[in-house]
N, C-alpha and C positions, 0 to 999 in steps of 0.2 A: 287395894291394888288388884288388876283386874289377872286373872290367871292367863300364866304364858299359852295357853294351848286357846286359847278364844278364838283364834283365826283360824287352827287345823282343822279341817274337812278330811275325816276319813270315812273310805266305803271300802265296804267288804263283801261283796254280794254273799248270801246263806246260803248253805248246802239245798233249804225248800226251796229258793227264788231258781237255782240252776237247774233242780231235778224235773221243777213244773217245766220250766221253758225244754231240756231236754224231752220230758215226755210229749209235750206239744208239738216239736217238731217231731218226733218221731210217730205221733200219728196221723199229722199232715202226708208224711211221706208215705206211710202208709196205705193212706185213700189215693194220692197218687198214683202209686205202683198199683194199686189194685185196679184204677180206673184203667190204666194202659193194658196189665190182664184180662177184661171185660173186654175192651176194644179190638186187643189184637186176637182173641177168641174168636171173634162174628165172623160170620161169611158173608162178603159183602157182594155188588154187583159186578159184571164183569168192564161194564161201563156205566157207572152210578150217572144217572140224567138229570138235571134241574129244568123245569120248564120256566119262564116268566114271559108274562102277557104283559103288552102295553093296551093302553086306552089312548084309542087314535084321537076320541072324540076330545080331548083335550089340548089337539095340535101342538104336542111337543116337538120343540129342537132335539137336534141329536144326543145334546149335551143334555140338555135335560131329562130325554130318555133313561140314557144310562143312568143318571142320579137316581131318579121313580124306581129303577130296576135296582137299583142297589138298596133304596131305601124299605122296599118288600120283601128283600131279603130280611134283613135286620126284624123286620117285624116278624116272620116266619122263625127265627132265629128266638128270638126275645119268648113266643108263643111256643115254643119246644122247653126252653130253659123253665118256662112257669106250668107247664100243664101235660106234662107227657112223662112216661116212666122213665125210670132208670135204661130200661134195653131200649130205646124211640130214643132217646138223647145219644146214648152211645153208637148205635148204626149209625144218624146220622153224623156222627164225628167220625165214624169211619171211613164213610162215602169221603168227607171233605178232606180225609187223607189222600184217600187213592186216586191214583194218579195210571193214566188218564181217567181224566171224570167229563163230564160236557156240561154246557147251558145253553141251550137254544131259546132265541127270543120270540115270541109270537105274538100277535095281534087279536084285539076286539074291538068291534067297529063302532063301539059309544057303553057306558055304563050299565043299561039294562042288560048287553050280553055278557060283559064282565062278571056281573052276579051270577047269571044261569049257568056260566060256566064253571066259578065258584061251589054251586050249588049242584054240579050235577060231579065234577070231580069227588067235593066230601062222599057224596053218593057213594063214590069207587072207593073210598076211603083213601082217598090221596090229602093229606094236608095242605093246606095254604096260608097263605100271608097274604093281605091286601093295605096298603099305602095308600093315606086319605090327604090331599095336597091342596093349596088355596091356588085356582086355575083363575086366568083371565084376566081380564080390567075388572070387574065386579068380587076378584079374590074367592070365588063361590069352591066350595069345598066338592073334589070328586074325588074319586077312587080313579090312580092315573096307573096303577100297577097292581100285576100279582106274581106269587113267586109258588112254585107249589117245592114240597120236600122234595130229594132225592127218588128216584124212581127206577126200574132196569129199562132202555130203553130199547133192550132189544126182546123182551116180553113181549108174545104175543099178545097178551092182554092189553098191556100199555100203548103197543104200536096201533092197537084199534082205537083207544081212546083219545090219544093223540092224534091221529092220521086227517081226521076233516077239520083242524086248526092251520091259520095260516100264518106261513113267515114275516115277521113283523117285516114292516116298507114307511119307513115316515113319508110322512105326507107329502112333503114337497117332492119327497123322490119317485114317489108315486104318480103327481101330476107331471113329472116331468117324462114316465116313462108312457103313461095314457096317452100324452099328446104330443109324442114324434112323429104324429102324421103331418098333426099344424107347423110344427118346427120346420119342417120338410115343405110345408108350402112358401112359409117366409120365405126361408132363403130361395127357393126358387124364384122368388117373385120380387129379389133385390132388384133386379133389372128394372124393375119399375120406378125406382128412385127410391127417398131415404126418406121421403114423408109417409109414403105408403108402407114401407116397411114399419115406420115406427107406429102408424095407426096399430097395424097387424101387430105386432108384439104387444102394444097397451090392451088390445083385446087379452089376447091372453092373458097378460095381468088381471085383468077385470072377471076372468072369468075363474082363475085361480080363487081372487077375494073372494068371489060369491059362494066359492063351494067352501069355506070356512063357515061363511054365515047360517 
């Protein structure tokens, strides 16, 4: 005859099983509370700056822009959490607190200058992040962004090394502001009819293409 208790299940957690999971969480919270003491201690900027560079030479959309710039962030992000001290991680957690903080986008006019300026920033000891992306119909891998750490941007130092960089302008928006002069001939020159017009715009397209190529 099989004993009446064959089916009960009982559990009783141990005084050991409670006291480890107490003392575990109590020094989770611990490094917690300690991390927010380190943080709220630093002296941070009074306008913490992020720079990111696009790479024109990859003729991104807009929409695509922003992704490449969000994704050198992460990489810059990823590259602080594996290879920087204890006070480089927490500054920059503090920059990403403080509010206002900025990000301004900038431009490089193809990959050879993306590197030099990569390389001339470490230089200043500015960190960065670069984003390596499959571009084109051939899928060929380039570097379409960079993101560099927090910076003060109203340092004079900074404002020197920043100041001969330019505001990113996607491409398209760029050839549309180059050539308002042609814009401005078309339609002056509707009166001529609708064949000649359309000539004159397909030029433009042709000559848009060609400066991709």
């Amino acid at each position: 005859m099989a004993p009446n208790n064959i089916f009960k299940i009982e559990y009783e957690p141990t005084n050991t099983l409670v006291d480890n999971g107490k003392e575990r969480f109590d020094t989770i919270e611990s490094d917690i509370n300690r991390l927010k003491e380190r943080i709220e201690n630093l002296e941070g900027y009074s306008n913490p700056t992020q720079y990111i560079f696009i790479n024109k030479a990859c003729y991104l959309n807009v929409g695509k822009a922003i992704a490449q710039a969000s994704h050198a962030q992460e990489e810059l992000f990823v590259d602080l959490l594996d290879n920087s001290t204890n006070e480089e991680r927490d500054f920059f957690y503090k920059c990403m607190r403080q509010n206002p903080r900025t990000i301004i986008i900038l431009e490089t006019q193809d990959t050879e200058e993306l590197y030099k300026i990569n390389s001339y920033l470490e230089s200043c000891g500015i960190r960065t992040g670069i984003y390596v992306d499959e571009i084109g119909e051939n899928y060929s891998l380039e570097p379409t962004a960079m993101a560099t750490t927090y910076v003060d941007k109203e340092d004079p130092r900074m404002k020197l090394i920043f100041s001969n960089f330019k505001l990113y302008r996607s491409n398209l928006e760029e050839f549309y502001y180059n050539r308002l002069d042609n814009i401005d001939y078309i339609v002056n020159h509707m009166s001529e009819g609708p064949f000649k017009t359309k000539k004159l715009v397909q030029k433009e397209i042709q000559t848009f293409n060609s400066s991709k190529s």
